[in-house]
TISE-325743 format. One record per residue (C-alpha): residue in one letter; x, y, z. Coordinates in steps of 0.02 Angstrom, whole numbers, plus 32768, in hexadecimal, padded with zeros to 4 digits. Layout:
<rs>
aXYZ...
</rs>
This chain:
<rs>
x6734354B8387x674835CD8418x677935A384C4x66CB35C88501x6685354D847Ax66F134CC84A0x66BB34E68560x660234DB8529x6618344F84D2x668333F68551x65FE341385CEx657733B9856Bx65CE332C8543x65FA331A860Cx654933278628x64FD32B085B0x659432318603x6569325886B9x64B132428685x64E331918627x653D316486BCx64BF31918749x6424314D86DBx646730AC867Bx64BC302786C9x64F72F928659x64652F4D8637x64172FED8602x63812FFF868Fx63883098870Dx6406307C87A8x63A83041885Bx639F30DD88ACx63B931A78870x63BB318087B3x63D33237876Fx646232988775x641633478758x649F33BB870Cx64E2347D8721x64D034F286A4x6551352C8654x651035E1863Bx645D363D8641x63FF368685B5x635F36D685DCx62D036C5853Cx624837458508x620936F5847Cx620136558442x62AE360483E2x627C35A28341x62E535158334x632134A1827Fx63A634248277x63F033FD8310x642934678386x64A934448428x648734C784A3x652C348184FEx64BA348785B4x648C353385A6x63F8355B8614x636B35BB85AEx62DF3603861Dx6252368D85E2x624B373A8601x61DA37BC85ABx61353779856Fx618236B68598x61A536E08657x611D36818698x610D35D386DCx604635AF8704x5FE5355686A3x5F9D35C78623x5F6335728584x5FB3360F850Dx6053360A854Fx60EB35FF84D1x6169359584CFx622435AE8501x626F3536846Fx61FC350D83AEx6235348B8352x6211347082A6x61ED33C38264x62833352826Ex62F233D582DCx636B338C8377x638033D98413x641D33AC847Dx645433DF8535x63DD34698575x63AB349E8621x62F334E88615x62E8356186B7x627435CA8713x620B360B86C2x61FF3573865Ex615C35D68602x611C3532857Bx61B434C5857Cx61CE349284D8x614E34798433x617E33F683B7x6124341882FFx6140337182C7x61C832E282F8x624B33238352x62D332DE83D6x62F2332D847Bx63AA32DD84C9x63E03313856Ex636533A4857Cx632433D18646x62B4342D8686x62D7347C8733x622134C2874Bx61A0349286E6x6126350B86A5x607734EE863Dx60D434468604x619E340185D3x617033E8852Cx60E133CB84A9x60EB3379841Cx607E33A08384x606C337982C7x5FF2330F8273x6040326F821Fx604331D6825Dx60E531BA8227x612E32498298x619F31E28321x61CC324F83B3x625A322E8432x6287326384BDx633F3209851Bx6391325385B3x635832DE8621x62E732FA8693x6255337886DEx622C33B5878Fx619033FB87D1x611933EB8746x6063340F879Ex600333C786FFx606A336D8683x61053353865Dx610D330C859Ex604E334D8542x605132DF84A0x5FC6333A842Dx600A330C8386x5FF03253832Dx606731D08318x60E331858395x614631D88448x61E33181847Ax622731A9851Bx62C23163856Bx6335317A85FCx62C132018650x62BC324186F8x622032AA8733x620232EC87EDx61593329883Dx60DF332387A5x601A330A8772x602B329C86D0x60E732788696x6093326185E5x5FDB327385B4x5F9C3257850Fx5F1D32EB84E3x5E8032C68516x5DFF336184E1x5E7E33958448x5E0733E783B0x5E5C33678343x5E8932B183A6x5EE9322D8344x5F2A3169837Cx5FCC318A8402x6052311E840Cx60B3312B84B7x615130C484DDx61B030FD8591x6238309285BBx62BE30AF864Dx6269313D869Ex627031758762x61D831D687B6x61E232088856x614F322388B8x60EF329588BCx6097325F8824x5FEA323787D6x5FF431D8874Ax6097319186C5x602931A7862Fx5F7A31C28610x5F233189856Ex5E7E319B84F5x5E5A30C184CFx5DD3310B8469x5E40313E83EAx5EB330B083EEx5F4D310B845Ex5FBF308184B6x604430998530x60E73017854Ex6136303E85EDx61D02FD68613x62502FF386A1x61E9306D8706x6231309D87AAx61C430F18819x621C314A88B5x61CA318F895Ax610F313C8934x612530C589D5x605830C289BFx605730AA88F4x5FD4312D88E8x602B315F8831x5FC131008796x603630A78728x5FB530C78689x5F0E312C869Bx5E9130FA860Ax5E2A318685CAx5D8A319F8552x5DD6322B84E5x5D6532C98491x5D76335B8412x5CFF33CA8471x5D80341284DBx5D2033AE856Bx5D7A33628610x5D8B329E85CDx5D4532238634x5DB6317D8693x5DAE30D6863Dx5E13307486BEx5EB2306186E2x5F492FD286E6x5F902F5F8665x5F1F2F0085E2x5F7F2EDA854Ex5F312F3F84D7x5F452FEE8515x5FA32FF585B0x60392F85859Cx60982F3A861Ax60D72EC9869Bx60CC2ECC8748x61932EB2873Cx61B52F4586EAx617A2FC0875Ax61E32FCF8805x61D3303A88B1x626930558901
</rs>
């Protein structure tokens, strides 16, 4: 292993600790106040067209951004994505910068550890694939200034995400809800801090059976608690704007405690 490797490497592993230290405390919920540690990269690498990822890959904190026909951040639906992972692929320690372009596209399960996103562009990540076997996780990291969503789960099956930090966002996670094809969601978030400003933690279609689990949610800044804990939504395959179905905890698709969220 070169010098430079060994650097890279180093780096990461410094990261993912800081990020374990500032997040966790000992009995694994997010520390009282600034929970996220957000991390420098250790190099810049700028990305015209999109990197297809298999296996796992340790990008060692390198910050990827787009350039080319991926230097955009709006909201455009046809944007590409800066990172494609194939089903079953790992992604470890990675900066997504500005121009963020569409985050990241999962094809099937996949797990994103220690990934951030310094700028959010159409969305972080989306996850796709149509079994409903296909788990999806997400542990460490964090996203700033997301102006829709942060997490867009499209696919079927089951989203894990863990030890999260997102700043200034619409949804943090939002099942689809005018997808062509719509399928039963299964969303679990557990130690996660949002700081105001934000909408909604997760949005989801009780038409088609989605739940949510939210446990050890710290919300930051929302001295008002404007944000919605769980929006309920009447899904559609029309490509239509879904319609609300309430919000707040009932047991069956928004699941939690009044204990487990917390405004600090």
């Amino acid at each position: 292993m070169t010098s430079s490797a060994r650097s890279r490497v180093l780096t990461g592993a410094l990261a993912a600790f800081s990020l374990s230290i500032g997040m966790i405390m000992a009995s694994g919920t997010l520390s009282p106040a600034s929970a996220a540690t957000w991390p420098t990269a250790s190099g810049s690498q700028a990305v015209t067209s999109t990197i297809s990822v298999s296996g796992t890959k340790d990008y060692g904190m390198l910050r990827l951004y787009g350039s080319g026909d991926l230097g955009t951040d709006n909201q455009d639906e046809d944007q590409g994505p800066i990172l494609e992972l194939a089903p079953g692929a790992v992604v470890k320690n990675v900066i997504i910068g500005s121009p963020a372009a569409d985050g990241i596209h999962c094809l099937g399960a996949c797990t994103l550890q220690n990934v951030w996103w310094e700028d959010v562009g159409e969305d972080a990540a989306t996850f796709l694939g149509s079994s409903s076997s296909n788990v999806y996780t997400v542990n460490g990291g964090g996203a700033k200034e997301a102006s829709d969503k942060v997490f867009q789960f499209n696919g079927a099956g089951t989203l894990n995400v863990s030890n999260f930090a997102a700043q200034t966002f619409g949804t943090f996670v939002r099942s689809c809800g005018n997808c062509k094809t719509q399928y039963k969601r299964t969303i679990n978030l557990n130690t996660i801090e949002a700081t105001y400003k934000g909408s909604r933690i997760v949005g989801i279609n009780t038409n088609y059976g989605d739940s949510a689990t939210l446990k050890a949610i710290t919300i930051v800044g929302d001295t008002s608690k404007k944000m919605i804990p769980c929006q309920k939504y009447i899904g559609n395959n029309t490509g239509a704007e879904p319609t609300t179905n309430g919000t707040g905890a009932d047991g069956t698709y928004c699941k939690y405690a009044s204990s487990d969220i917390t405004y600090k």
